[in-house]
N, C-alpha and C positions, 0 to 999 in steps of 0.2 A: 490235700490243701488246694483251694481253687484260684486259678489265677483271670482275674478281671480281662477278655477279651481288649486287645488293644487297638483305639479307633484309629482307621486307616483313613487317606484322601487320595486323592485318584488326582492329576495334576497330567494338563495338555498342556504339551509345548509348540512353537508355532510350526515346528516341521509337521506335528500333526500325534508326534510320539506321546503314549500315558505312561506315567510310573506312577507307582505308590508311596506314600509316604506316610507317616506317623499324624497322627492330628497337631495342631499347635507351630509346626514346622514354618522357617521363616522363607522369604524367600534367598536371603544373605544363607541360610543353611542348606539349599537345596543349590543355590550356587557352588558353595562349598563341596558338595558331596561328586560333583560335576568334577573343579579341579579349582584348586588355590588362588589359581593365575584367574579363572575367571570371576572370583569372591574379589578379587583384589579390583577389579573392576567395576563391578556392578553396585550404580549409584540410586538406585528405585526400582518397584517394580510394578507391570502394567497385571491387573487380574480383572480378568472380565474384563477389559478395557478399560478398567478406571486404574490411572496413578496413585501406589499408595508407596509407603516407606517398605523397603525392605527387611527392615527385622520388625513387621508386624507381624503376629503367628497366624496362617491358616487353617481355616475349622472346617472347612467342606472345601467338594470337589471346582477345580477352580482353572479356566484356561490360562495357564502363563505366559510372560514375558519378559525376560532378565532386561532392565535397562543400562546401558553403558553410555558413555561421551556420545556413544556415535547415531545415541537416538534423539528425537526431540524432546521426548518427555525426560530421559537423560538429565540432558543439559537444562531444562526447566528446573528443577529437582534442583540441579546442582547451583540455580544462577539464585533462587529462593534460597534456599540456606544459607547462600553469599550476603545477602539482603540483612540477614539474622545475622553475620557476624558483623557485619556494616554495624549492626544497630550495640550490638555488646561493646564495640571498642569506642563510637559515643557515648555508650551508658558511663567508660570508662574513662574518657578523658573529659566527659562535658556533662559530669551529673546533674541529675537535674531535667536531661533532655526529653521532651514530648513527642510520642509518637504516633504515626497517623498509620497509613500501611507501606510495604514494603516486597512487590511483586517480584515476580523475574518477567522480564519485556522477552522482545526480540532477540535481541543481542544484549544480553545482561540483567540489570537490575537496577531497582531504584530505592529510597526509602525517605518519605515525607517525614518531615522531623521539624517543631519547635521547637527551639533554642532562644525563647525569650528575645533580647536585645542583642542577642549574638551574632553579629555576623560571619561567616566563613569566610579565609580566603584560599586560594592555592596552595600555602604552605600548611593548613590544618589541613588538605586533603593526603601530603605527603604525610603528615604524623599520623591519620587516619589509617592512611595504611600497610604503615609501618607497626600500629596496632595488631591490624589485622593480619600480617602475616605472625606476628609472635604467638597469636592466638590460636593460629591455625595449625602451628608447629606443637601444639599442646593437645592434641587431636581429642579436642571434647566431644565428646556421644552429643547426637541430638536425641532426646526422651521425649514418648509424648505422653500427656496425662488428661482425661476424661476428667472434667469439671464444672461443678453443678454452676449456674446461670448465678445463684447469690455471692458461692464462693468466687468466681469472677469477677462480680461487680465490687466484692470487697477488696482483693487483691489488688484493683486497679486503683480503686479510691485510696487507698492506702499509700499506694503510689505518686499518688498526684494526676493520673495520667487521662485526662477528659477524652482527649481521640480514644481511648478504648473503650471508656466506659462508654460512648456513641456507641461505638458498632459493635457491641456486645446487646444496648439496648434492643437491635434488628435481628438478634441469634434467638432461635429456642434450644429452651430448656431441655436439656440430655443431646445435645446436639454442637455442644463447646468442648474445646479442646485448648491446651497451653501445651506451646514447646519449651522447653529448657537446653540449653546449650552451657556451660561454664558458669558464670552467674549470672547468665539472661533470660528470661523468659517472656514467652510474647503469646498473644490472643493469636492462635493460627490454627487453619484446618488443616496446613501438611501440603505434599508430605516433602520431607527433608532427606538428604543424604544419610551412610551414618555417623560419620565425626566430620571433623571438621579436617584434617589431616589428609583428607583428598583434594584440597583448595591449597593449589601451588605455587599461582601467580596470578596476581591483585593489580589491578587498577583501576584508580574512581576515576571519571572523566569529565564530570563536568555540576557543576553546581548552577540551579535555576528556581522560581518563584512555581506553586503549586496552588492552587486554592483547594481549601479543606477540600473531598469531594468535590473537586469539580466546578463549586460553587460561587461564581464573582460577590458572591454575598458575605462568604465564610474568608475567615482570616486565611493569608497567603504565608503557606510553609514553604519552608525551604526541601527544596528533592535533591538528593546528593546521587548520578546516576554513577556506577559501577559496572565492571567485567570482571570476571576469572577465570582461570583457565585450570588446567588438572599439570599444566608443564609451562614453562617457561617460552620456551620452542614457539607453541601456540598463541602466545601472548606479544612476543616479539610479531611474529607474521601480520597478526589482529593491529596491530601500533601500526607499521608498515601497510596496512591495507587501507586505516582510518587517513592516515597520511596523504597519501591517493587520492580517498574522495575529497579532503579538504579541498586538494586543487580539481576536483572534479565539481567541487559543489556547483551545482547551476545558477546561484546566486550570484557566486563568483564570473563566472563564463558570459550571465548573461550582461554584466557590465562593462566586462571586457570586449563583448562583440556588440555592443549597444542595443539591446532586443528590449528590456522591459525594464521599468521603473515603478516605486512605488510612492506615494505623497498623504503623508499625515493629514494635510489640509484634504485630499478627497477621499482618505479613509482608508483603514490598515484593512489588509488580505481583498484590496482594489485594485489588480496589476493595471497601468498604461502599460500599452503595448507603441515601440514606437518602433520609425519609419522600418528599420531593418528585422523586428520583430513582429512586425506585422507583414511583412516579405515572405515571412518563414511562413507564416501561422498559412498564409493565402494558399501559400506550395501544397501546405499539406493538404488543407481543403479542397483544392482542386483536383490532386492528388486521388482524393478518395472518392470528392462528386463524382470524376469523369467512369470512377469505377460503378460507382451505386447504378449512374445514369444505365451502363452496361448491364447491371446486373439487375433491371427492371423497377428500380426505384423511381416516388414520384417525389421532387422536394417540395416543402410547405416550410411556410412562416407564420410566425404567434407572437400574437406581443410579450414583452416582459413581465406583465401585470395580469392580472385575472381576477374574475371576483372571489372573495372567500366561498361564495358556495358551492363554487368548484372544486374547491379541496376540501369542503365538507363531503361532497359527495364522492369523491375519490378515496378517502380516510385518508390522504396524507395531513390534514389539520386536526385530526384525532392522533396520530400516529409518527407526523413528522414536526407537528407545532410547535415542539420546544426545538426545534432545530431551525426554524424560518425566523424569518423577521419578524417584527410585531406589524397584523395587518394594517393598511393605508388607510385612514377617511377622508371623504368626499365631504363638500358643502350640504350635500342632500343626508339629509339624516339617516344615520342606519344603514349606506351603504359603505360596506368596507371591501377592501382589496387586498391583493396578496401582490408580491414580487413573486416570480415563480419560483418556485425551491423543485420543480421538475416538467419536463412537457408532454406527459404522457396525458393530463385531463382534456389538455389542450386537443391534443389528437383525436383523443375518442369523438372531440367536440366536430372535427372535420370528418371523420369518419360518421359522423350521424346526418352531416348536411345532403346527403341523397340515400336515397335506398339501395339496399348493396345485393345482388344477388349471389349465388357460389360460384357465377363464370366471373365474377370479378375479385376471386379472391382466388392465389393471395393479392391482397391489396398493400402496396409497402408505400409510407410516409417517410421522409428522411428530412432532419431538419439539423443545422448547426447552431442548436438552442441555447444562449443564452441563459444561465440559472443561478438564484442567490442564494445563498446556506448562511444561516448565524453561525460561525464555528467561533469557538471562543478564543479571544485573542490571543491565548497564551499557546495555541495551539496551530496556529497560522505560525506557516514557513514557506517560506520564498512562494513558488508557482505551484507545492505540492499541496498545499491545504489554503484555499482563500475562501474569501465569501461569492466571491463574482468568477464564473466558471462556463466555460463552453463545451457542451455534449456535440460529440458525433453521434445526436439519437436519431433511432428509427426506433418506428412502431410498425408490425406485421399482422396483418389480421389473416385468418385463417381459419380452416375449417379442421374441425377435430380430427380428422386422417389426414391435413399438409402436415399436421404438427413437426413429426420426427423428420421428414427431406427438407421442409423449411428451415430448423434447425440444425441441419446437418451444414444446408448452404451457408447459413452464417459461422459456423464454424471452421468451412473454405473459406472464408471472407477476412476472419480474424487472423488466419495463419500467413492468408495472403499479407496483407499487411504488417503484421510481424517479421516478413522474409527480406520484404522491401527496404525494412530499417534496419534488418540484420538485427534483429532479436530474436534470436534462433534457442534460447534457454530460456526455457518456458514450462511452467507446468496447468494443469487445469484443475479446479477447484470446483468439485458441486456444494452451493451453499445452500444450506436446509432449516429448517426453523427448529425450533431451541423445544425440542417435545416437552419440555418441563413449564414453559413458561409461552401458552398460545396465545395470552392476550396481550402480545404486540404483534398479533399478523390479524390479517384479513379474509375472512372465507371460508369456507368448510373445509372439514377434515377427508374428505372423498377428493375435494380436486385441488388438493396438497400431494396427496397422494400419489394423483394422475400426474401432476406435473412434474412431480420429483422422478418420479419413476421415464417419462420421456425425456429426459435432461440424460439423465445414465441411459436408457437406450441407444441418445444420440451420440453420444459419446463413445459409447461403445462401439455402434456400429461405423465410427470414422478411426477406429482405432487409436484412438487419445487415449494414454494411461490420466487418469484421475485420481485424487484425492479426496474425503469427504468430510464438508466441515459442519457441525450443528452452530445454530445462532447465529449463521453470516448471511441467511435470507432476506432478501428486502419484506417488505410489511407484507407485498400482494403476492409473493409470489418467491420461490425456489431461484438461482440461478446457476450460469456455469460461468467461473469467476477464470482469469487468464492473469497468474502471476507471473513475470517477467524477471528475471534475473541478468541485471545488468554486467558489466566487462569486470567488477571489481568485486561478483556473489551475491550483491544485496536482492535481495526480492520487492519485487512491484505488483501492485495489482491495477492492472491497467484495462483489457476490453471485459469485458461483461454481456450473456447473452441471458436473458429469464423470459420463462413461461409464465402466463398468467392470465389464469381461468376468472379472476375473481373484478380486476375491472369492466369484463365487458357484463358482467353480472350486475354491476353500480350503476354502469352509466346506458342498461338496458338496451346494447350494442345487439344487432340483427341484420341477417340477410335471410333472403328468402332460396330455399334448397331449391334442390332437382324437383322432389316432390309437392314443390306449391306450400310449404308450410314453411313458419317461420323457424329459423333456428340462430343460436347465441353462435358468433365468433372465438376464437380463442387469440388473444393477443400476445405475440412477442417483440418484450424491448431486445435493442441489443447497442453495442457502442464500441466498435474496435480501437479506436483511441481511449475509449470512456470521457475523459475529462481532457481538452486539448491541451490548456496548461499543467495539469501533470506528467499527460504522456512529455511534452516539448523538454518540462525540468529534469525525465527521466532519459529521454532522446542525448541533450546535452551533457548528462553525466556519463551515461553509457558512451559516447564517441568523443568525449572529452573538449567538443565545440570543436569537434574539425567533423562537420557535418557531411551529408554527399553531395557529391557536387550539384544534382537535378534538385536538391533542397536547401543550399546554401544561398543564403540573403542577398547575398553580393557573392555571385560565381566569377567573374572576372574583375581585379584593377586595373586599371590603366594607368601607366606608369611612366611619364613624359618628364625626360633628364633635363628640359629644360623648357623655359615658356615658348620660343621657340616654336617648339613642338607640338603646341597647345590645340592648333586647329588639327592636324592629321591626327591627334588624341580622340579629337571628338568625331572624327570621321568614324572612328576603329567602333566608339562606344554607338553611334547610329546603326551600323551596318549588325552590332550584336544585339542591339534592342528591338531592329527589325524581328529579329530570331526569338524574341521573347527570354534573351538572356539578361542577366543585373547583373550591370554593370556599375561602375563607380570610377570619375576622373579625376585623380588626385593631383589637382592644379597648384597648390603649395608650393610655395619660394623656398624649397627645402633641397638640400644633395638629397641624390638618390639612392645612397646608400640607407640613410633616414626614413624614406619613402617605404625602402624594402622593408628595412626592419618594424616601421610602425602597421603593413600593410599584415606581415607574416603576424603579429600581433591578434590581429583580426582573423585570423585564420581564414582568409579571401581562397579560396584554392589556386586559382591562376591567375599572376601578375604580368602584364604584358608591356615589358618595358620599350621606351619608345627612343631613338635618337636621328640622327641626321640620317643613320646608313635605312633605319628601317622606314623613315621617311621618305626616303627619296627610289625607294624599292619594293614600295607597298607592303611592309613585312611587318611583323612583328618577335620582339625577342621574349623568349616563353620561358616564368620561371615556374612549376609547381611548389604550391606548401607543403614543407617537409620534405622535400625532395632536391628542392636547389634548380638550376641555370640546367635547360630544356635545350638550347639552342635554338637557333632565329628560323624561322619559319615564314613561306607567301602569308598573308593576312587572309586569303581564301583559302589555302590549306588549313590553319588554323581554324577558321571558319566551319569547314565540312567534319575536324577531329571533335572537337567541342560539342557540335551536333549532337554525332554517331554517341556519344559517350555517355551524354544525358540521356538521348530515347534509350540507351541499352541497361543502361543504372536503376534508369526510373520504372 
């Protein structure tokens, strides 16, 4: 009797080890075969790289990856599936309910949902999910099932449910899929956990307006966003973290310490920046000039405005147009303009006003450019996402061998600054264009190539561990992205350095070589801030508005017990303004006990309280924030400590 050879798969794990296994094999079985403890873990799994469901079966030889909690794709996995019970336990209390989609974000999930006339309030998010945990306690298999494009269209029509049959209309045929969870099912590619019995601890957080897609056109859903966690433990910690930032929000801080405002009447995601906000912004500016000017920089200036055919010939009006403003017209027919949405055309533009040889390069521009983005209102938040924004940009022009030492320097450049503000958890990001989808970049496929590949050289050769992400490239170009991780875990994406072969290719950028013949430049932006008001909104949440002293708005008050005292007040604030310190004299008919506490409010760092004895002894009595009563000090001693404290900070 013959027995049918049995097909075998060959299965690399990431230490590097192969085993064999059976064909069909899932990876929840190859967990299992491992050890129970780690089946009981594992929420997806990575093959080839790509995230799929763990009890999909495997047909060929396949690189693995068991994913648990403690991976990203993990918890992606796990924050989707959440999404999906979210949506079962409104199918179950609010029939009837319309659904749009239902991701996993950063930290959690979300899921867009019409409820007709319905409004939510905070107690239907307690019954919400109060659902969801019952649900989850019934620990329903997620199933997926492969379904043809009409059977699809039918289901949903059948349903009622318009959002799906939209984006079913954009799926091809053999290429759809439906989950099933208990008695829900939803239009999804996956992948999912495999029950629901791994989801321990539920919390929705917050209810907000969505437009369909995106769309200020398309009707405005309700987004219900959500957390879960695998234990209870984690979900307390996660409450107690969000707790934090609420008092860390920079919205918060920055009203408290009076730095910026915003006004309906001059238009949402417009910050005013006012007097002690603009103190801040100057510090850092200068902060960084006096650095550029050291490290061979020339600054320039550009208007706000520019013609459109300056960003036709840059492609950011092919490529960034639905993201700018609608251009400006003139009285003269046919001519239109732009607000700037960037200042890099601008550049090129100064870089062509003389002829450049290779002894003059590199050549570095550094401007604190002014730039306006349409971002959609609903996505405008405080100083992290506006329309009106100021880059720390430089442009570097170069010759195709500075590339990688050029690069390397701004990446001394960016750390430097990073150290200065005590943002020392940091990771680096190489952003790469989306190989699936080339017609949103610019350029050939040869100097994508070069640039991505010197972005990792330089990186490598400054010994930066890196990560690598597809689809986070700007239109022209590869970059090395600098995420920032603030005192409370969150992550930032703040400096930004990219290579870029392909505008001086647009704007037919040259110098002339050693050899008397012309050749193309290679240009790099770069932005160790990036964005001044976001780095500032993430500066303030990260130090909780008790800034450094060499950057704080108001570094000393001045604190006179009585009017009295008002003229040797103002002696104290001359003698420190001479020093280029900001100062502030708080002359108010108030006890000084008032004084202090409104002053520590502000988080001023040093209060120098003023009365009879340090009047008449030339002293001053020194309280620091957070710290309390210093003891009385000559007003020249104080003088020469304040100094020494600021040059050694800054």
């Amino acid at each position: 009797m013959e027995h049918s050879a049995i097909n075998m798969i060959k299965v690399t794990f990431p230490d590097g080890a192969v085993r064999e296994y059976e064909s069909g094999v899932s990876a929840l079985d190859i967990a299992k075969s491992i050890s129970e403890g780690l089946a009981r873990k594992v929420l997806a799994a990575e093959v080839d790289g790509k995230v799929i469901d763990s009890f999909r079966p495997l047909t060929q030889d396949v690189h693995l990856k068991l994913l648990t909690w403690d991976d990203n794709g993990g918890k992606s996995t796990f924050w989707h599936s959440s999404a999906h019970l979210l949506a079962e336990a409104l199918e179950a209390l609010y029939p009837g309910t319309k659904f749009g989609i239902g991701p996993a974000i950063e930290k959690g999930f979300y899921y867009d949902i019409d409820l007709g006339d319905r409004q939510l309030s905070d107690s239907d998010l307690v019954a919400l999910e109060k659902k969801m945990k019952e649900l989850a306690l019934q620990k329903e298999v997620y199933t997926r099932k492969d379904v043809s494009k009409a059977d699809a269209i039918e289901y949903f029509k059948e349903k009622g449910d318009q959002y799906k049959l939209e984006l079913i209309d954009g799926l091809e045929d053999g290429h759809i899929t439906f989950y099933t969870q208990g008695h829900f099912t939803d239009l999804c590619r996956g992948p999912h956990i495999p029950n629901t019995g791994f989801i321990k601890a539920i919390k929705l957080t917050n209810i907000a307006g969505a437009y369909w897609r995106g769309n200020e056109k398309n009707k405005m859903l309700t987004r219900i966003y959500g957390v879960t966690f695998p234990s209870q433990k984690e979900l307390d910690e996660y409450v107690t973290m969000i707790e934090e930032a609420k008092k860390r929000d920079h919205r918060k801080i920055g009203k408290e310490l009076e730095l910026f405002t915003f006004s309906e009447k001059v238009g949402p995601g417009l910050p005013l920046w006012l007097p002690k906000g603009t103190l801040l912004r100057n510090k850092l500016q200068d902060f960084l000039q006096k650095e550029l000017i050291a490290r061979g920089y020339q600054p320039v200036m550009t208007p706000h405005i520019g013609s459109k055919q300056l960003y036709v010939t840059s492609g950011h009006w092919a490529k960034y147009g639905q993201d700018s403003f609608r251009p400006i017209t003139t009285p003269q027919e046919g001519e239109e303009y732009m607000l700037k949405p960037m200042n890099c055309p601008h550049h090129c533009e100064i870089y062509k006003s003389s002829p450049r040889s290779y002894k003059d390069l590199p050549l570095r521009f550094s401007e604190f450019g002014t730039v306006y983005r349409y971002e959609q209102s609903g996505e405008l938040h405080g100083l992290t996402r506006v329309r009106s924004f100021t880059q720390d940009d430089a442009h570097i022009f170069v010759t195709p061998d500075q590339v990688l030492e050029e690069f390397e320097r701004n990446i001394d450049l960016v750390t430097f600054v990073f150290k200065a503000l005590n943002f020392e958890n940091f990771t680096a990001q190489v952003s790469l264009r989306d190989p699936n989808n080339k017609t949103k970049y610019i350029g050939s496929d040869e100097n994508w190539d070069i640039a991505e590949n010197a972005i990792r050289d330089a990186a490598k050769a400054k010994g930066l561990p890196f990560i690598e992400e597809e689809g986070e490239a700007a239109f022209y170009g590869p970059k090395l992205d600098f995420m920032v991780k603030d005192a409370i875990g969150r992550s930032w994406q703040l400096g930004t350095i990219q290579v870029d072969y392909n505008l001086p290719e647009r704007f037919e950028l040259e110098y002339v070589d050693s050899d008397n013949t012309k050749k193309r430049p290679v240009m790099i932006h770069r932005a160790p801030f990036g964005s001044i008001e976001r780095f500032i909104a993430v500066l303030l949440e990260n130090c909780a508005g008790n800034l450094p002293l060499w950057l704080a708005p108001i570094q000393v008050a001045i604190l006179p017990i009585s009017d009295k005292f008002n003229d040797y007040a103002k002696e104290v604030a001359i003698a420190l303004r001479l020093l280029d310190i900001t100062v502030n004299v708080d002359e108010r008919n108030e006890k000084i006990g008032r004084k202090i506490r409104d002053t520590e409010v502000k988080k001023v760092p040093y209060m120098l309280v003023i009365g009879e004895k340090e009047a008449n002894e030339k002293a001053v009595s020194i309280r620091r924030h957070g710290q309390g009563d210093l003891g009385t000090q000559p007003l020249d001693t104080f003088i020469s400590n304040i100094t020494k404290e600021i040059a050694e900070k800054k």
